[in-house]
N, CA, C and O atoms as a GROMACS GRO file, in nm:
protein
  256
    1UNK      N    1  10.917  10.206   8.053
    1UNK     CA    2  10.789  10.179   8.118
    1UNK      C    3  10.805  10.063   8.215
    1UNK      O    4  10.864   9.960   8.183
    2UNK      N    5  10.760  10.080   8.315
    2UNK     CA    6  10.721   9.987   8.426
    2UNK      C    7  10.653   9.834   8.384
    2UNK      O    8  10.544   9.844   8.328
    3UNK      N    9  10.706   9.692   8.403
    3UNK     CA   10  10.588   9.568   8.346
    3UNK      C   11  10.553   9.564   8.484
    3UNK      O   12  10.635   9.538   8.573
    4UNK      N   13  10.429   9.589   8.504
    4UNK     CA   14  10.299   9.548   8.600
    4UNK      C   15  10.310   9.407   8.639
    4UNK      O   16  10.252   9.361   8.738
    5UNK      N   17  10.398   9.327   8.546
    5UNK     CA   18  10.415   9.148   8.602
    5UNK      C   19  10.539   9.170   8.713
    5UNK      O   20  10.555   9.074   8.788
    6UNK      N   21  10.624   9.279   8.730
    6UNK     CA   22  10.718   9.233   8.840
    6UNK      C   23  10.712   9.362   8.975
    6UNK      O   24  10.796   9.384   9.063
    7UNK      N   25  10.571   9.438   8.946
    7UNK     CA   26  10.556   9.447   9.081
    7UNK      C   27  10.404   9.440   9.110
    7UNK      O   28  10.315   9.434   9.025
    8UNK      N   29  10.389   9.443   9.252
    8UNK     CA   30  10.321   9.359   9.323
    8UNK      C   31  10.208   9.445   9.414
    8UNK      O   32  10.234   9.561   9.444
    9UNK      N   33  10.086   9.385   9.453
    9UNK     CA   34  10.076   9.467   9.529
    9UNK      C   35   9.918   9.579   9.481
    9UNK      O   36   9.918   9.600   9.360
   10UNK      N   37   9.857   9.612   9.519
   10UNK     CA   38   9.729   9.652   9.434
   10UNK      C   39   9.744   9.848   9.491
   10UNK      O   40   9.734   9.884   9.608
   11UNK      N   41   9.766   9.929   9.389
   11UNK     CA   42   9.784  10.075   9.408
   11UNK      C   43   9.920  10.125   9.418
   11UNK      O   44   9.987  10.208   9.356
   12UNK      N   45   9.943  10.027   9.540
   12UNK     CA   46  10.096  10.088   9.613
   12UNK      C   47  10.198   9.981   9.583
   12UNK      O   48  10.200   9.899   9.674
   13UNK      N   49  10.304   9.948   9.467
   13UNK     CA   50  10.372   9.831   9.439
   13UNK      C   51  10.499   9.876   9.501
   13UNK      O   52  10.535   9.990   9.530
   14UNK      N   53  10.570   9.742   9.518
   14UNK     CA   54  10.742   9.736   9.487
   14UNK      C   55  10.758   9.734   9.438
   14UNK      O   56  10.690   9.653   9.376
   15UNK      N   57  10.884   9.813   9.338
   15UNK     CA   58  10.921   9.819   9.239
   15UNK      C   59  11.092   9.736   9.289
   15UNK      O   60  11.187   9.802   9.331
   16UNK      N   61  11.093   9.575   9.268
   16UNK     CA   62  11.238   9.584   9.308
   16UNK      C   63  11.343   9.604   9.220
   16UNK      O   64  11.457   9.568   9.250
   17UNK      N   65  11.311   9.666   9.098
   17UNK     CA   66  11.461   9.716   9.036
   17UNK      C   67  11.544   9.812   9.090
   17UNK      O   68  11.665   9.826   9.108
   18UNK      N   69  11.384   9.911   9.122
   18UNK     CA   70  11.458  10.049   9.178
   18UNK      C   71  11.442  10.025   9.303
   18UNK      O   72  11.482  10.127   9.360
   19UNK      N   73  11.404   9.946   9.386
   19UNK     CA   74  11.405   9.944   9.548
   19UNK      C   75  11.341  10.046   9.574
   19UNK      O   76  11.378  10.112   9.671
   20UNK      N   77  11.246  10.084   9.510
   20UNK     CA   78  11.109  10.160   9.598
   20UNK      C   79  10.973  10.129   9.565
   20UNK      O   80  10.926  10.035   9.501
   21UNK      N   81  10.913  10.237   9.629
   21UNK     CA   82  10.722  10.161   9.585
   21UNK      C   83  10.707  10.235   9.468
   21UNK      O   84  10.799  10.309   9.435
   22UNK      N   85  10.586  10.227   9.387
   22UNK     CA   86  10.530  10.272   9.287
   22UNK      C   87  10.395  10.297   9.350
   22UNK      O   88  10.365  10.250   9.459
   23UNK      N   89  10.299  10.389   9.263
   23UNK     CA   90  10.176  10.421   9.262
   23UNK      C   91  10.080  10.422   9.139
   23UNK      O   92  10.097  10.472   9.028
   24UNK      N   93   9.992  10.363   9.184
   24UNK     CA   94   9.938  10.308   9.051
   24UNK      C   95   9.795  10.333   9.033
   24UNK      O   96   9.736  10.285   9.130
   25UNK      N   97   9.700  10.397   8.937
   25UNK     CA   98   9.604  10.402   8.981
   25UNK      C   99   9.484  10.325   8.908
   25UNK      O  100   9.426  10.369   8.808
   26UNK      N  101   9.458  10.210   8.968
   26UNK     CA  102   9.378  10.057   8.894
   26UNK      C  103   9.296  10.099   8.835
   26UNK      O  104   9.304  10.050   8.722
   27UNK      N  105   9.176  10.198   8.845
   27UNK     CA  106   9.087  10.238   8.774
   27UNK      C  107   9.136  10.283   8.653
   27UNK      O  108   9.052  10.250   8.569
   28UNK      N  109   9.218  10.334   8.606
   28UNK     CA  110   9.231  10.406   8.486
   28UNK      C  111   9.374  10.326   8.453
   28UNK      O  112   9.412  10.323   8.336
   29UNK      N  113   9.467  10.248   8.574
   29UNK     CA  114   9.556  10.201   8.498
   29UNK      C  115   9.654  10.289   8.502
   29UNK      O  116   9.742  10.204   8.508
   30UNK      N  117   9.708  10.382   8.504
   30UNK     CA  118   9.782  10.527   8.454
   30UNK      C  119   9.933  10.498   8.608
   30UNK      O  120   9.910  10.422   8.702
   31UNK      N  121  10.043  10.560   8.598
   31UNK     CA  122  10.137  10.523   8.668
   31UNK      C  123  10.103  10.686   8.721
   31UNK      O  124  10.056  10.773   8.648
   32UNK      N  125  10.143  10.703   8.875
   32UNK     CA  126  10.179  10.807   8.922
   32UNK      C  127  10.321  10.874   8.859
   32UNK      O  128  10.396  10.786   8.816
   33UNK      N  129  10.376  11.021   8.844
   33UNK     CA  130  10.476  11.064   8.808
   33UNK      C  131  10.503  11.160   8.857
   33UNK      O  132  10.419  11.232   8.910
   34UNK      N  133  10.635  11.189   8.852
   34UNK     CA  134  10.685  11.336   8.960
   34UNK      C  135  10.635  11.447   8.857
   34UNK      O  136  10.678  11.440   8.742
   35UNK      N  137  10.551  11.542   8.890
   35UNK     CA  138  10.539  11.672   8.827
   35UNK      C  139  10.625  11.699   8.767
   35UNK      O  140  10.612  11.703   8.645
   36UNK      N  141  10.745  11.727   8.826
   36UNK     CA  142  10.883  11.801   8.755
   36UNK      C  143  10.922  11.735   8.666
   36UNK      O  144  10.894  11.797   8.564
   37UNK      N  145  10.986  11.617   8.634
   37UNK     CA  146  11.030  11.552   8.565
   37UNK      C  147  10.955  11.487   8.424
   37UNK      O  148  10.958  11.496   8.301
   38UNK      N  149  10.880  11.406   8.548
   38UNK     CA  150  10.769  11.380   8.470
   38UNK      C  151  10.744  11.197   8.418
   38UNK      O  152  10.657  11.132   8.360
   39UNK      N  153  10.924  11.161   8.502
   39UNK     CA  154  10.957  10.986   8.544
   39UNK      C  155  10.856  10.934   8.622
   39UNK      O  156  10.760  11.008   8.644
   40UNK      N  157  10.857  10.827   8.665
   40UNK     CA  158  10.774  10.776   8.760
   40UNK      C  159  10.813  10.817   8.885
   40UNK      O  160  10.932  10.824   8.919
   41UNK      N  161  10.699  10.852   8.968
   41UNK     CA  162  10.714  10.879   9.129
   41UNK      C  163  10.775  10.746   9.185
   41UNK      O  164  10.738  10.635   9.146
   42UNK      N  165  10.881  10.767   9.288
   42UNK     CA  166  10.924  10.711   9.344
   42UNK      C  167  10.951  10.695   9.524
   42UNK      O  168  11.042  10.759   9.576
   43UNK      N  169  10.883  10.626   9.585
   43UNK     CA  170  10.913  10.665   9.746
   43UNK      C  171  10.981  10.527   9.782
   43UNK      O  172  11.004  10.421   9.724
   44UNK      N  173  11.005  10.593   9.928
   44UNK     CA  174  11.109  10.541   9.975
   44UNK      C  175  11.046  10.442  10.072
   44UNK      O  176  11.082  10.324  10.082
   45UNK      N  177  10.957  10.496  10.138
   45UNK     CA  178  10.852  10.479  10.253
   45UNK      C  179  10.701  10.434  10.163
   45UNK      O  180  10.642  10.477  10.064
   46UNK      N  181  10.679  10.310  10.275
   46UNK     CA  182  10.509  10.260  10.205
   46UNK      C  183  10.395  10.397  10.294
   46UNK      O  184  10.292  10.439  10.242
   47UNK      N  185  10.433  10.430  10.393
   47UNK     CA  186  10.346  10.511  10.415
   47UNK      C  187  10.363  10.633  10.296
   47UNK      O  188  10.282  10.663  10.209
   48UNK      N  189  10.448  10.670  10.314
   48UNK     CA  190  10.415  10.817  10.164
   48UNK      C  191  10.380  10.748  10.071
   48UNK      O  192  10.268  10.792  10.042
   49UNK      N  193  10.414  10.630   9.972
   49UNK     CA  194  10.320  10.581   9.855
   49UNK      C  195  10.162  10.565   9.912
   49UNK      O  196  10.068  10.608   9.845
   50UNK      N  197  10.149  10.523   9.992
   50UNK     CA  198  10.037  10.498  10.032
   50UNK      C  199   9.967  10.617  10.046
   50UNK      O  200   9.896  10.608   9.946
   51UNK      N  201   9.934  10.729  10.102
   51UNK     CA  202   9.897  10.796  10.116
   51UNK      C  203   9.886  10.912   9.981
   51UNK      O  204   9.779  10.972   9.964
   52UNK      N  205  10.005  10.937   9.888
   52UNK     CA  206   9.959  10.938   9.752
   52UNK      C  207   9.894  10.886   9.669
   52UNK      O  208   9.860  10.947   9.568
   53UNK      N  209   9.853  10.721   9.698
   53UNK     CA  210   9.780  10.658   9.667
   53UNK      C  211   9.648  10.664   9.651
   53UNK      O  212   9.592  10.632   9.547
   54UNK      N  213   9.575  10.718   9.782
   54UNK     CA  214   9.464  10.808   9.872
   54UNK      C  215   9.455  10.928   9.749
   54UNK      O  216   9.342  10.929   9.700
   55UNK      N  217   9.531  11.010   9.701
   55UNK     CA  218   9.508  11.116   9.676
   55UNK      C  219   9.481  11.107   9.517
   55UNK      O  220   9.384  11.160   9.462
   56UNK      N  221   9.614  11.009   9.432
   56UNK     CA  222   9.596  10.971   9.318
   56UNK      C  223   9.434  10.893   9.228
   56UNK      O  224   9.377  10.928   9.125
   57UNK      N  225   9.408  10.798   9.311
   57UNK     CA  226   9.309  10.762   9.284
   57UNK      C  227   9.198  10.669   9.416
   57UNK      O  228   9.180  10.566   9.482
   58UNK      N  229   9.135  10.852   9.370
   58UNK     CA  230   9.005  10.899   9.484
   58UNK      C  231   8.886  10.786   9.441
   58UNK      O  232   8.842  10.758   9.329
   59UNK      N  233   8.848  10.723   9.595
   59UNK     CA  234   8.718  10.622   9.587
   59UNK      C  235   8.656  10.700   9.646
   59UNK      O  236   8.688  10.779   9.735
   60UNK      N  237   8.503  10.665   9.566
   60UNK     CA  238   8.383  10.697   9.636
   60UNK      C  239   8.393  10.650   9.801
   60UNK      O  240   8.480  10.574   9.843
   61UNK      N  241   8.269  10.719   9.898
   61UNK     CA  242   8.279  10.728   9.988
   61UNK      C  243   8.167  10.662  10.054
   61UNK      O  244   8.075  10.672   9.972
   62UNK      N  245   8.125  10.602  10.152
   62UNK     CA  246   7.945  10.572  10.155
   62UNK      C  247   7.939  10.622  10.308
   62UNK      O  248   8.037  10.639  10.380
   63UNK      N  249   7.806  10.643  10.342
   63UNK     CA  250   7.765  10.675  10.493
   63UNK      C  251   7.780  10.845  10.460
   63UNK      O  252   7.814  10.905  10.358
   64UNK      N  253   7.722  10.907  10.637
   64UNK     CA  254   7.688  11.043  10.599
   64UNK      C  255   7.683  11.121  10.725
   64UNK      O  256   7.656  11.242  10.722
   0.00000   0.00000   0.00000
């Protein structure tokens, strides 16, 4: 398991053991994971964590 004290960062962390980001989703707490496997998701790029991020854990929206 991942300690939340050595990465950083609110949703989208560094993970510097493994030299990539993590995804995280604050509301519930819960780690993103690869379907297949079923390890923790791992990217390479802050834009792809980020944008799984978006998808993992969905905020309300306001305006219309």
């Amino acid at each position: 398991m991942v300690s939340s004290s050595r990465l950083h960062g609110y949703g989208v962390r560094w993970d510097p053991g493994a030299r990539c980001y993590r995804v995280r989703n604050e509301v519930t707490g819960e780690w993103l994971r690869s379907g297949s496997t079923g390890e923790l998701a791992a990217f390479h790029s802050f834009c792809a964590a980020f944008s799984a991020w978006r998808l993992f854990e969905v905020h309300r929206r306001t305006g219309g």
